[in-house]
PADO-804722 format. One line per 10 residues: number of its first residue (from 1); their letters; for each residue y, z, x of N, C-alpha, C. Coordinates in Angstrom, 3 decimals. Atoms other than C-alpha are relative to their C-alpha. Layout:
N
NUM	a	Y Z X Y Z X Y Z X ~ ...
REM end
This chain:
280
1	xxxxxxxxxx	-1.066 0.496 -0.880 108.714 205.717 13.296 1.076 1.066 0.194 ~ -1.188 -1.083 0.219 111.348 208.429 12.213 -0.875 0.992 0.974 ~ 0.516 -0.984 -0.693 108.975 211.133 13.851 0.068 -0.133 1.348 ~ 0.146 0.931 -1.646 108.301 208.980 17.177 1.399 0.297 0.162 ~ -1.211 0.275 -0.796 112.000 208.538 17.471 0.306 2.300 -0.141 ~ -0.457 -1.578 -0.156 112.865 212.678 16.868 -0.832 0.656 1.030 ~ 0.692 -0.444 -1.424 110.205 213.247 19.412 0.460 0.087 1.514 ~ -0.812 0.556 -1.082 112.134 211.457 21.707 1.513 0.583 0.650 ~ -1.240 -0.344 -0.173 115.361 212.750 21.074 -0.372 1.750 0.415 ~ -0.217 -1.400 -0.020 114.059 216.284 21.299 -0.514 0.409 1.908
11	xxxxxxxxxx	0.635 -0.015 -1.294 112.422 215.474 24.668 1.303 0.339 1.053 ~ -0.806 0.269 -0.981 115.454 214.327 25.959 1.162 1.072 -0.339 ~ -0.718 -1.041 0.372 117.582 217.399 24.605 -0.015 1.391 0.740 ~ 0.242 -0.525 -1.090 115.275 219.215 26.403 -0.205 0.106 1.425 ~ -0.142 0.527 -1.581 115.115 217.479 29.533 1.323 0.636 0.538 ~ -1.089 0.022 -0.879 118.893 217.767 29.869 0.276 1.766 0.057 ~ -0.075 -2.236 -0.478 118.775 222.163 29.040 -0.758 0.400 1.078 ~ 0.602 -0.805 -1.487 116.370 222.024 32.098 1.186 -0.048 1.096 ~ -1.042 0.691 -0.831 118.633 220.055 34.101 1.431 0.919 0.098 ~ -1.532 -0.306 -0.233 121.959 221.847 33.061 -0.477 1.555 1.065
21	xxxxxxxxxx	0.993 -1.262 -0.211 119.936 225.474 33.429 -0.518 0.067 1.838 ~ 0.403 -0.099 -1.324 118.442 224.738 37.113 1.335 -0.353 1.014 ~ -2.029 0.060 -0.878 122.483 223.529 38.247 0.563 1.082 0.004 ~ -0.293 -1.490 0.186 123.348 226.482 37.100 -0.393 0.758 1.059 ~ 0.374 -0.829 -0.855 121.018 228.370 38.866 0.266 -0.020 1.531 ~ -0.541 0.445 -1.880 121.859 226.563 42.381 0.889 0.348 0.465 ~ -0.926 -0.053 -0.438 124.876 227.012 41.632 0.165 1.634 0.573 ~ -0.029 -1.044 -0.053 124.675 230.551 41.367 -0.246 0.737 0.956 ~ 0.621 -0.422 -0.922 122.284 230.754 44.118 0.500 0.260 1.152 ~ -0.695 0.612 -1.616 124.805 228.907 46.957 1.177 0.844 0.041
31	xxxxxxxxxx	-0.478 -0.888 -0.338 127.603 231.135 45.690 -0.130 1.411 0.234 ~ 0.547 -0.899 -0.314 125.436 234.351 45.930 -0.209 -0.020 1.814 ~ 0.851 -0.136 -1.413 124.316 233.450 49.702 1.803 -0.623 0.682 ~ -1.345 0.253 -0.757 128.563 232.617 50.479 0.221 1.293 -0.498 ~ -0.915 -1.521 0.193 129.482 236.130 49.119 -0.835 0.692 1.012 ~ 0.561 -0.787 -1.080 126.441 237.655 51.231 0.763 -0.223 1.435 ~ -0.634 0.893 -1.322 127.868 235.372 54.656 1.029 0.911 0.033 ~ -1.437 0.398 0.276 131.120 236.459 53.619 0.357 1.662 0.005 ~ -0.021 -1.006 -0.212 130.368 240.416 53.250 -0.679 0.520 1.045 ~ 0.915 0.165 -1.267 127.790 240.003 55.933 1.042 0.675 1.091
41	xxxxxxxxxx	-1.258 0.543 -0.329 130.643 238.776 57.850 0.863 1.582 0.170 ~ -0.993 -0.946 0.350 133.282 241.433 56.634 -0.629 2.029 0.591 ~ 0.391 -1.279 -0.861 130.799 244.545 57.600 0.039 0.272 0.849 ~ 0.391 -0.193 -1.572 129.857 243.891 60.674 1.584 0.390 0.829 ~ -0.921 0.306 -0.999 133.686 243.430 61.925 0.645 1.323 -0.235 ~ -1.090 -1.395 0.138 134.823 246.927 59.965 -1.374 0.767 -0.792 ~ 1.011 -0.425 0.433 131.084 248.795 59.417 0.346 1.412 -0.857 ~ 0.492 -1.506 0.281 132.165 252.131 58.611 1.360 0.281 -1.031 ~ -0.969 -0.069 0.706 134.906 251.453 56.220 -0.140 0.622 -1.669 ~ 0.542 -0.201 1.643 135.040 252.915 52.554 0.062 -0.813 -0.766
51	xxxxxxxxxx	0.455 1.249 1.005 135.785 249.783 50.864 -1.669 -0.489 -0.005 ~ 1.246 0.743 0.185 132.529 248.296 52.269 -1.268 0.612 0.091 ~ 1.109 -1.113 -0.065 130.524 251.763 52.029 -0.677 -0.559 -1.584 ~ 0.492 0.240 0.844 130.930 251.182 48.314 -0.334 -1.749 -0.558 ~ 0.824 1.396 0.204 130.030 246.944 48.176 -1.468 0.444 0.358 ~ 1.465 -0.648 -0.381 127.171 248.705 49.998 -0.620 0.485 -1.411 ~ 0.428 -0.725 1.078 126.261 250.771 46.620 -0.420 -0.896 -1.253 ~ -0.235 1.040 1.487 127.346 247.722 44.131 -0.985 -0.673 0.558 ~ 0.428 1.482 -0.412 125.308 245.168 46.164 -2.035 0.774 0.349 ~ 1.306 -0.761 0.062 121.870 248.076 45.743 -0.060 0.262 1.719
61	xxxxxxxxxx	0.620 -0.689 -1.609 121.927 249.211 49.970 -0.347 -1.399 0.525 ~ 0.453 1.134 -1.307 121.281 245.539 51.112 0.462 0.021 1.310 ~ -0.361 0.578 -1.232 123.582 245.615 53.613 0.073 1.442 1.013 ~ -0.120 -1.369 -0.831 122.749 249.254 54.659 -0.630 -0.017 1.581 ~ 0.539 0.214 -0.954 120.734 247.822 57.860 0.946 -0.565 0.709 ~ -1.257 0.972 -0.096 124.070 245.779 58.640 0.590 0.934 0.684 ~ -0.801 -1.346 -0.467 125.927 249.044 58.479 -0.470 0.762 1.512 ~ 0.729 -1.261 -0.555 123.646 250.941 60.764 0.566 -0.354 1.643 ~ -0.620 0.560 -1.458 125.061 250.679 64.493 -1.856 0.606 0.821 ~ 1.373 -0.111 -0.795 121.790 250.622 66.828 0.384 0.819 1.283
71	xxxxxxxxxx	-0.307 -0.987 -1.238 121.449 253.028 69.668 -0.219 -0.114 1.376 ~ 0.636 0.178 -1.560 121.799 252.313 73.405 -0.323 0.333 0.487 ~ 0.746 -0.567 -0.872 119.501 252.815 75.575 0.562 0.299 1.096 ~ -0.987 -0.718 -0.777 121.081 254.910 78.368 -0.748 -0.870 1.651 ~ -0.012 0.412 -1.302 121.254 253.175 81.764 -0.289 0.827 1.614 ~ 0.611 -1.687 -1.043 118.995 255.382 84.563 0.490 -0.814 0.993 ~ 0.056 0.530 -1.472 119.084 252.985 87.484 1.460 -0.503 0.083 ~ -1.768 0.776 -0.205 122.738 251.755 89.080 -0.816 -0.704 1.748 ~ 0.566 1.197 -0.841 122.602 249.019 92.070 1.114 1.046 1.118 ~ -0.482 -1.000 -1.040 123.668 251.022 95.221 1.656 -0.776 0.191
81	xxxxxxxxxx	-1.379 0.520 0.188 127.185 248.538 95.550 0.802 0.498 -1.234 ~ -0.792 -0.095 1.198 128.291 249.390 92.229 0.193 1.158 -0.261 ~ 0.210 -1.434 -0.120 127.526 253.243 92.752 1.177 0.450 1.100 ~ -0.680 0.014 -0.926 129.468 252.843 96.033 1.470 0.088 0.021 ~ -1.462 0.489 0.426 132.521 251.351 94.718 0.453 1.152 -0.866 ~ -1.008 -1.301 0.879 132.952 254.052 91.927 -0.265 1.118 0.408 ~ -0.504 -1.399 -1.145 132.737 256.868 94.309 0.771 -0.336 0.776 ~ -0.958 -0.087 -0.960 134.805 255.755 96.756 1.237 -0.409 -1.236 ~ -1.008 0.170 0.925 137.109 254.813 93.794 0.153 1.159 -0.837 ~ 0.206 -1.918 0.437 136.580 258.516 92.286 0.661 0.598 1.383
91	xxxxxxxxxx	-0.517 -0.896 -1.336 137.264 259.611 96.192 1.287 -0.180 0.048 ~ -1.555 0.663 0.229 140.825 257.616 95.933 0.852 0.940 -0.611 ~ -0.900 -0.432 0.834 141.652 259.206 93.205 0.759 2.008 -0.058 ~ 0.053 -0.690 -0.241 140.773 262.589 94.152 0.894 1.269 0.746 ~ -1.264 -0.662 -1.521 142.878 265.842 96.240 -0.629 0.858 0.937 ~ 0.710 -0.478 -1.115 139.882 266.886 98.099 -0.710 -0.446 0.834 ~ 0.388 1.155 -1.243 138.390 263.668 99.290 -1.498 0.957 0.866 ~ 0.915 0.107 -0.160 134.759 264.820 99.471 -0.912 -0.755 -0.704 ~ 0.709 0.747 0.519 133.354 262.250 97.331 -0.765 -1.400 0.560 ~ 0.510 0.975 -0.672 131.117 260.181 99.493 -1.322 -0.235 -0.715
101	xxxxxxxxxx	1.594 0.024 0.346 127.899 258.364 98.657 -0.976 0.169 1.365 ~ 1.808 -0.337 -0.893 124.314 259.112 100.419 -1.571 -0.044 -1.056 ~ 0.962 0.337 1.373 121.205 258.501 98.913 -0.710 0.792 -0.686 ~ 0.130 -1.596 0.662 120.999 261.976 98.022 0.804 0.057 -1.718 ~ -1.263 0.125 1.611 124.087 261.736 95.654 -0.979 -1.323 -0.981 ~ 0.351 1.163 1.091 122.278 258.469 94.285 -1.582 0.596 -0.456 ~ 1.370 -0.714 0.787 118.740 260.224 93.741 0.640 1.081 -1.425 ~ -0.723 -1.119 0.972 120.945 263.163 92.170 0.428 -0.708 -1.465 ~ -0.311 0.933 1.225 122.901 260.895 89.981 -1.177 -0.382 -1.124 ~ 0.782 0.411 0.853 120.004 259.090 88.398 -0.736 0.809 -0.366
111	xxxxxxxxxx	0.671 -1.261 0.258 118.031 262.263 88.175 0.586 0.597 -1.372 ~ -0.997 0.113 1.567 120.928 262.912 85.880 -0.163 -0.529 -1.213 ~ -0.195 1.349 1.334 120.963 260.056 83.990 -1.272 0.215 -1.139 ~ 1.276 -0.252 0.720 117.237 261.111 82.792 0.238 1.182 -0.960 ~ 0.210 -0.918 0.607 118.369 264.075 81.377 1.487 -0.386 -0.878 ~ -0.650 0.810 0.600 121.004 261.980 79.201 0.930 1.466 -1.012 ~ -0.050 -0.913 1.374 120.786 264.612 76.213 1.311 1.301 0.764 ~ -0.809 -1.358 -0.754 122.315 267.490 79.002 1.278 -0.437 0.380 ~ -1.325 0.894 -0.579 125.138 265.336 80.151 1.130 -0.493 -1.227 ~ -0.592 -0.145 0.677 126.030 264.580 76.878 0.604 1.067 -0.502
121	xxxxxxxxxx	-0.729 -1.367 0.776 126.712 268.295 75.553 0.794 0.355 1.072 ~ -0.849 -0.311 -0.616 128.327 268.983 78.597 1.529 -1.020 -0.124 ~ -0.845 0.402 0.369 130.515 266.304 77.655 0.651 0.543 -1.222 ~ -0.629 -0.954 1.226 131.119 267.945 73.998 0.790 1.279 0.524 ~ -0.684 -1.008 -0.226 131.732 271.112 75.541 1.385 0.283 1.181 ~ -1.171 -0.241 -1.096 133.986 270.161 78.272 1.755 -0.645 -1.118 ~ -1.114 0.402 1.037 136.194 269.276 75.265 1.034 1.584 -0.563 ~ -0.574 -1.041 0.512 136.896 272.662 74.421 0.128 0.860 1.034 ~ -0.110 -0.472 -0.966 136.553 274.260 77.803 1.413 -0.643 1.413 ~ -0.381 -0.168 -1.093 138.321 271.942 80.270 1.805 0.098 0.234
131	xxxxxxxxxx	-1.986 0.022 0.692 142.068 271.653 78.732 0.449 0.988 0.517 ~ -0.496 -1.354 -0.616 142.278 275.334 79.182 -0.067 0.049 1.634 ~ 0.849 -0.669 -1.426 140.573 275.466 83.012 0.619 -0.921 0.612 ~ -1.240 0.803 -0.693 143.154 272.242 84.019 1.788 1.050 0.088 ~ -1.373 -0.422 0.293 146.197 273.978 82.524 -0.108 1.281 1.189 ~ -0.390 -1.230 -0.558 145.041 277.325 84.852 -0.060 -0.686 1.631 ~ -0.211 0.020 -1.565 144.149 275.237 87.898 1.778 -1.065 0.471 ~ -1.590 0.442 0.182 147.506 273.080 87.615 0.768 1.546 0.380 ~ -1.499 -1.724 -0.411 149.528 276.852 87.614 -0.316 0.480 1.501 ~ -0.115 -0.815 -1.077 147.914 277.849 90.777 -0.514 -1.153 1.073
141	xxxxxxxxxx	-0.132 1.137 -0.976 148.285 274.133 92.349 -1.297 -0.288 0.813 ~ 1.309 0.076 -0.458 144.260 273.917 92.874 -0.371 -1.605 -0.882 ~ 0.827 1.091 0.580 142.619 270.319 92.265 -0.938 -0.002 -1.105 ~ 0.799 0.067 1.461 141.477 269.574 88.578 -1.176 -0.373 0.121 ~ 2.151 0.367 -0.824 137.856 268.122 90.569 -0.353 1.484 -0.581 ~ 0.365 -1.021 -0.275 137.512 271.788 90.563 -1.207 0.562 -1.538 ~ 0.130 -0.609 0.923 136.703 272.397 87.104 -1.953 -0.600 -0.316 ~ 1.562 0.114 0.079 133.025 270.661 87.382 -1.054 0.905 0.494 ~ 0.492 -1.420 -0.809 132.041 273.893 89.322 -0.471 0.477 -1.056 ~ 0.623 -0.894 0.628 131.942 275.637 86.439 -1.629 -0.990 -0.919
151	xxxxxxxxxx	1.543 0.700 1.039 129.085 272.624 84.723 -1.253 0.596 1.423 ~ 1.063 -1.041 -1.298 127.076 273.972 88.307 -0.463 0.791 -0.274 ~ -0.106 -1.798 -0.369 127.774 277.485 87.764 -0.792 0.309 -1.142 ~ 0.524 -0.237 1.554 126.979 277.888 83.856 -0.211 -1.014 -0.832 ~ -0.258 1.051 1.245 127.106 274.428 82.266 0.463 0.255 -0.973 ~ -1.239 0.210 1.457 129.769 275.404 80.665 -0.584 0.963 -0.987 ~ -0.062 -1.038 1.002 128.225 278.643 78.922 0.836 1.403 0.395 ~ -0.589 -0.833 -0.380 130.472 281.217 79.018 -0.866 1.659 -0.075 ~ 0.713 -0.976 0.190 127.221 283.923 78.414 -0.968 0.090 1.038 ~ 1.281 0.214 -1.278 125.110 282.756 81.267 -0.398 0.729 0.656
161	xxxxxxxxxx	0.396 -1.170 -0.845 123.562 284.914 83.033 -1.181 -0.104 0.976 ~ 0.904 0.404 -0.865 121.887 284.516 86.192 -1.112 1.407 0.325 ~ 0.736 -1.522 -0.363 118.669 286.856 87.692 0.321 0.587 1.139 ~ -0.607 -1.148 -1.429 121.088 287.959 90.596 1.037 0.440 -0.766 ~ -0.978 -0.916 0.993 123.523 289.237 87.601 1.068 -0.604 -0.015 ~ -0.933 0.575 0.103 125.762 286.679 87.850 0.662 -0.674 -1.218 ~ -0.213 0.438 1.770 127.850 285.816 84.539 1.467 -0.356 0.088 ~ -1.395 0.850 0.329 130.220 283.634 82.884 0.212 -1.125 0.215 ~ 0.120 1.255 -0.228 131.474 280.161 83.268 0.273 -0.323 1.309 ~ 0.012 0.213 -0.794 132.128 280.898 86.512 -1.114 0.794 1.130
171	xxxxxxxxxx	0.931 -1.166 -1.220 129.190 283.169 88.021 0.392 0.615 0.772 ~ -0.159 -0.771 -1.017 130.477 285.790 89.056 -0.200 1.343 -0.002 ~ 0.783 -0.925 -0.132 128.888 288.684 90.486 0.940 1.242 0.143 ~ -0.912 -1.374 0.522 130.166 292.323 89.886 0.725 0.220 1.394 ~ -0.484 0.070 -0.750 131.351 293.060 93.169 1.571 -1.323 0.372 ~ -1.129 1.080 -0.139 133.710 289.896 93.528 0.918 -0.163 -1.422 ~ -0.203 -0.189 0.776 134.735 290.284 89.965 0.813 1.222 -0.308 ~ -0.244 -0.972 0.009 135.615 293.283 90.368 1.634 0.211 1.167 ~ -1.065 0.203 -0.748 138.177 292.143 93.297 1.112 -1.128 -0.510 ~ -1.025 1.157 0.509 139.866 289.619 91.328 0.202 0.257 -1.243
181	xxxxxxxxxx	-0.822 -0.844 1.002 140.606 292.426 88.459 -0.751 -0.700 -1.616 ~ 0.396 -0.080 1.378 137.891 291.829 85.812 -0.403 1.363 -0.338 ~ 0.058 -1.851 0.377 137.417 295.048 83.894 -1.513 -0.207 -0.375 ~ 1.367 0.209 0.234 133.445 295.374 83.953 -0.478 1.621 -0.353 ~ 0.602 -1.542 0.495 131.731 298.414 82.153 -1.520 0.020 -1.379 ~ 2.014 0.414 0.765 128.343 299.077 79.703 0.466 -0.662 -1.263 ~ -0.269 0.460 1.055 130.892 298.108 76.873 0.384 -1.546 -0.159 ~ -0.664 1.104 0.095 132.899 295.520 78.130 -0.173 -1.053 1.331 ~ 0.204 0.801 -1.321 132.796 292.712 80.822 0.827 -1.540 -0.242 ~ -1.159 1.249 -0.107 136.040 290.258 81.541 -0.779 -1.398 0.801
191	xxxxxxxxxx	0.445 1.165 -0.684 133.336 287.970 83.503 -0.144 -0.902 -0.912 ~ 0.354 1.349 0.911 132.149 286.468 79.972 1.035 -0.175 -1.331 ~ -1.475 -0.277 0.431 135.915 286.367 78.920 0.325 -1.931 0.424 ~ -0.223 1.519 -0.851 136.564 282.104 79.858 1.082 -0.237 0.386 ~ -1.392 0.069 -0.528 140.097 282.459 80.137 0.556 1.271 1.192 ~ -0.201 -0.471 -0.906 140.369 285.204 82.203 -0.862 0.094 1.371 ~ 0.848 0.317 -1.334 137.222 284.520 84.252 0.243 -1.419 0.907 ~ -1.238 1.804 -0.537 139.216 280.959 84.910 1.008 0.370 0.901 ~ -1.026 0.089 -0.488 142.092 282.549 85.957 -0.642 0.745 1.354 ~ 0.437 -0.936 -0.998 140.195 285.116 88.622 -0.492 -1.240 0.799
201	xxxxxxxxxx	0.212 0.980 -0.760 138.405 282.019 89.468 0.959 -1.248 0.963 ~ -0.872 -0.258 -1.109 141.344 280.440 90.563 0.598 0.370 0.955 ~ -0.501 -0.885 -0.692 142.577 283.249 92.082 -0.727 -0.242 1.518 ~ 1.338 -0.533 -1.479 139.048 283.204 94.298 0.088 -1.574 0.969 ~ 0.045 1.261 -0.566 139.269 279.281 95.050 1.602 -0.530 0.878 ~ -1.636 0.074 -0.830 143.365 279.651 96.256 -0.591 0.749 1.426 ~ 0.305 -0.776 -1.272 141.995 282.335 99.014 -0.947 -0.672 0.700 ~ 0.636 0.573 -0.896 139.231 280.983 99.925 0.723 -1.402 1.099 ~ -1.223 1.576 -0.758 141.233 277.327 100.820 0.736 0.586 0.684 ~ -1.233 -0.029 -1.142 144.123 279.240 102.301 -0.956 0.657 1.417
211	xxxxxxxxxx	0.711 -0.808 -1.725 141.532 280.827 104.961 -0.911 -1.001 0.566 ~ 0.877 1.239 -0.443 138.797 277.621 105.059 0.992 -1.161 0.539 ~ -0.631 1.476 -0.163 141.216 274.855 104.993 -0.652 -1.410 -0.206 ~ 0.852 0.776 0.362 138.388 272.848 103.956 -0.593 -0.391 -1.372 ~ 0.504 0.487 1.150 137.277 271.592 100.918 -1.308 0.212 -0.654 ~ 1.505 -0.190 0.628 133.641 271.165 100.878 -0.243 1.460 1.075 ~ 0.617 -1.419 -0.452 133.252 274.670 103.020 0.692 0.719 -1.081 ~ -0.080 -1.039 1.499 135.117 276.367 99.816 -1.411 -0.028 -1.017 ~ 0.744 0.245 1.140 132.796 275.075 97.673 -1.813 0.660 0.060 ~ 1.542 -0.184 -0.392 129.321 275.925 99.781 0.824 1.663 0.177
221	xxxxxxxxxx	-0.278 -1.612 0.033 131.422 279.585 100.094 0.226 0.473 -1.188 ~ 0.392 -0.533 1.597 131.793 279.786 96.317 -1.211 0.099 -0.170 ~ 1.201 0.097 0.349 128.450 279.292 96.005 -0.963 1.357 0.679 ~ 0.475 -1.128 -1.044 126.964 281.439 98.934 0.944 1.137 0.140 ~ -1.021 -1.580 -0.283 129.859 284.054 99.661 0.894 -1.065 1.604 ~ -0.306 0.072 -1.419 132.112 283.710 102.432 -0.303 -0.103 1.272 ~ 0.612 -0.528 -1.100 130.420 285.403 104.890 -0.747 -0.439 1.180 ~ 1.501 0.612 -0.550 127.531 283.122 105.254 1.368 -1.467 0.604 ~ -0.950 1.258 -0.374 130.729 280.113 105.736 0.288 1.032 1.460 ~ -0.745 -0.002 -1.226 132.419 282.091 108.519 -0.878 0.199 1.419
231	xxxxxxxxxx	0.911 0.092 -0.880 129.290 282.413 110.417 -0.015 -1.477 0.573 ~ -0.207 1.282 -0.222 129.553 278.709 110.362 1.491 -0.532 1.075 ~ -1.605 0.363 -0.563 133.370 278.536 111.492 -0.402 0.683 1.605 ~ 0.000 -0.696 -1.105 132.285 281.039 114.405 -0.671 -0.672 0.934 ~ 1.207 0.785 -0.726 129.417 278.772 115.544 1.155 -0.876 1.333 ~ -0.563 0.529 -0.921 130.572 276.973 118.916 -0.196 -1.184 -0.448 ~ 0.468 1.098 0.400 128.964 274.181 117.970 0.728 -1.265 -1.147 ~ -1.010 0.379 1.473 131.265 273.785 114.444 0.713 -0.997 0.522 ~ -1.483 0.917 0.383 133.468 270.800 114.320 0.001 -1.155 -1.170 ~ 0.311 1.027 1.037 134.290 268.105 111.851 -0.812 -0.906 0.044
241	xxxxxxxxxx	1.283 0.815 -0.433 132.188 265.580 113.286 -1.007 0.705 -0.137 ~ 1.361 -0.778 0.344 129.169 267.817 113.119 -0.359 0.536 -1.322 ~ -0.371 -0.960 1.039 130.344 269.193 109.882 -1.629 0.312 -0.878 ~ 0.760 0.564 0.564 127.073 267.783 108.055 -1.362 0.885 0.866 ~ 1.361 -0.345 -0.823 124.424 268.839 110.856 -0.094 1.194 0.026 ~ 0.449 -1.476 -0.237 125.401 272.424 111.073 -0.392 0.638 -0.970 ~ 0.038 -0.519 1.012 125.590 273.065 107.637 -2.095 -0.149 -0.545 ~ 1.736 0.397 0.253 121.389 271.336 107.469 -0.455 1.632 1.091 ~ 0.785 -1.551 -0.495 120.702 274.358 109.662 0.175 0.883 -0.508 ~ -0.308 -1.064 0.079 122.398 277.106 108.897 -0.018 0.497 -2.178
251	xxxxxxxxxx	0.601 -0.506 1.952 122.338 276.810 104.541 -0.998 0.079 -0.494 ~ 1.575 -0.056 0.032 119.461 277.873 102.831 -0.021 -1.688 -1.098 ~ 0.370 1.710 0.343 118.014 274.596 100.888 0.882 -0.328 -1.354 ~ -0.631 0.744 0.765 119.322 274.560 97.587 1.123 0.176 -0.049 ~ -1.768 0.611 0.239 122.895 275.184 98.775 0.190 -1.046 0.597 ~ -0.257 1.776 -1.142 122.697 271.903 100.711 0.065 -0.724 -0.818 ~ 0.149 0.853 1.096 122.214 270.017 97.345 1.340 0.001 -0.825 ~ -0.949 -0.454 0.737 125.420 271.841 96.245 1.248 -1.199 -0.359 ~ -1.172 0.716 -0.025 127.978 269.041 97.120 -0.546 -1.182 -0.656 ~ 0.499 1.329 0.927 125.763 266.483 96.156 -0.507 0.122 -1.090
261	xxxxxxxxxx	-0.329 -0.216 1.546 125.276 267.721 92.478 1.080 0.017 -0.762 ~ -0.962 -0.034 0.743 128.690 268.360 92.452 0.908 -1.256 0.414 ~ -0.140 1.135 0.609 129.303 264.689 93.024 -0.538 -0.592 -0.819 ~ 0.938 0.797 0.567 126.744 263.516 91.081 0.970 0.218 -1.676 ~ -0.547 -0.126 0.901 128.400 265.227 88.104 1.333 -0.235 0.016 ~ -1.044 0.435 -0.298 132.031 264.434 89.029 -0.215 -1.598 -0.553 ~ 0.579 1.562 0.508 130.360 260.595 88.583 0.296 0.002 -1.200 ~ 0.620 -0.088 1.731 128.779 261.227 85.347 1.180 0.277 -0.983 ~ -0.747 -0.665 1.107 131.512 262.960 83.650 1.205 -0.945 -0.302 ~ -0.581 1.167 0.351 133.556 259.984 84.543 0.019 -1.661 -0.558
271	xxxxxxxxxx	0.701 1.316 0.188 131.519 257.101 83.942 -0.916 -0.189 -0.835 ~ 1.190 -0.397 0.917 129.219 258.322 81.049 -0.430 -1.491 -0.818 ~ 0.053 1.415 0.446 130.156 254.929 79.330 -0.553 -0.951 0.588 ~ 0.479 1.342 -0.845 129.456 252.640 81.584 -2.332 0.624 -0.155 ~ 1.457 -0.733 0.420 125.547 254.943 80.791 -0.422 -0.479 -1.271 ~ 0.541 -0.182 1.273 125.596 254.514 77.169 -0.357 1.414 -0.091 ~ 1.154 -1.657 0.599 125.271 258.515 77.188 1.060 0.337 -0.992 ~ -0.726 -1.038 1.260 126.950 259.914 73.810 0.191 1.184 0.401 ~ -0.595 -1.393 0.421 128.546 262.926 73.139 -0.548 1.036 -0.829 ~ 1.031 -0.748 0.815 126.786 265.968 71.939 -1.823 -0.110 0.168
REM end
């Protein structure tokens, strides 16, 4: 009888150490999965913080997938209205008011957009390039648009070197370089100089304007030379209304692309975000 009954009591001794033992554990369990919620929670809203680098470390890397920011996929295609609006809202803002769309500029653009990786470093580097190349066109009262010429000219390398010998961030060829007082020789050469090939370049984009009076004919005469522009001005034919038709004859092909690359990038360099294209 004595045995029977200690059987009993030991049953039920142990019944209740399961019982306390598995409360326990629930309990343990429900406040384990409110501290996760709760740091969950707390990462996501401040990921890159050092407090919650090291909960990251204490808590073994669980929440290192948490941490990780995912990478957007860069946006190629735009809807021709919405392309429309932020060029003519780029043209607004502008002091040369050639920023029109055509579905040239919108092939160009997205053409762009594919090469994501190039658009980004030109963004890095226009960090250290364009501060200086505002501050020189500001002194000689030339439109800060201007300074996307040089992502055209060199993308922004100041070593570039073309196979008609053209160098610097602004391409420019010994002869014209040579008139706007860079010192060129077998030792030395002020073309791949960025601050003084900036300032010559100014120099070249004030003359040209005070003799074009035009905007986009500076820009197709930076590119080509003068020469080949005043053949244009001489034409009988020349007027603003035509401006577009004479220039399809008389430029060779890929300076015709010239204005519409150098909206396309004017776009880009403003709207990279609205892309998802990073930096670098």
């Amino acid at each position: 009888m004595k045995t029977k009954l200690r059987n009993i009591i030991l049953f039920i001794l142990l019944l209740l150490k399961t019982i306390t033992l598995y409360s326990a554990s629930l309990s343990l369990k429900i406040s384990s999965s409110k501290r996760y919620k709760h740091v969950t929670a707390s990462i996501k809203q401040y990921p890159n913080s050092y407090q919650h680098k090291n909960i990251d470390k204490l808590w073994g890397g669980m929440f290192e997938k948490i941490c990780k920011n995912k990478k957007k996929s860069i946006i190629t295609n735009i809807e021709e209205k919405n392309l429309k609006f932020r060029i003519n809202h780029l043209n607004k803002q502008s002091k040369i008011k050639i920023l029109k769309y055509n579905t040239m500029v919108h092939a160009s653009i997205e053409s762009y957009l594919r090469m994501s990786k190039y658009i980004g470093k030109m963004l890095y580097l226009a960090t250290f390039y364009f501060p200086m190349i505002e501050k020189k066109l500001e002194y000689h009262h030339l439109p800060k648009e201007l300074k996307y010429i040089a992502i055209l000219e060199s993308s922004l390398n100041p070593y570039a070197t073309s196979i008609m010998g053209a160098k610097g961030l602004w391409q420019f060829m010994y002869e014209t370089g040579k008139i706007y007082g860079l010192k060129m020789n077998q030792i030395h050469d002020d073309r791949i100089d960025p601050i003084k090939s900036t300032e010559a370049a100014c120099r070249y984009f004030r003359y040209l304007y005070d003799k074009i009076k035009n905007w986009e004919l500076v820009l197709y005469a930076y590119n080509i030379g003068p020469k080949k522009i005043n053949k244009i001005l001489k034409n009988r034919a020349y007027n603003k209304q035509e401006n577009w038709k004479i220039l399809n004859s008389l430029l060779p092909k890929i300076t015709k692309n010239y204005i519409t690359r150098f909206i396309a990038i004017h776009y880009l360099m403003n709207y990279y975000k609205e892309h998802n294209i990073p930096y670098g």
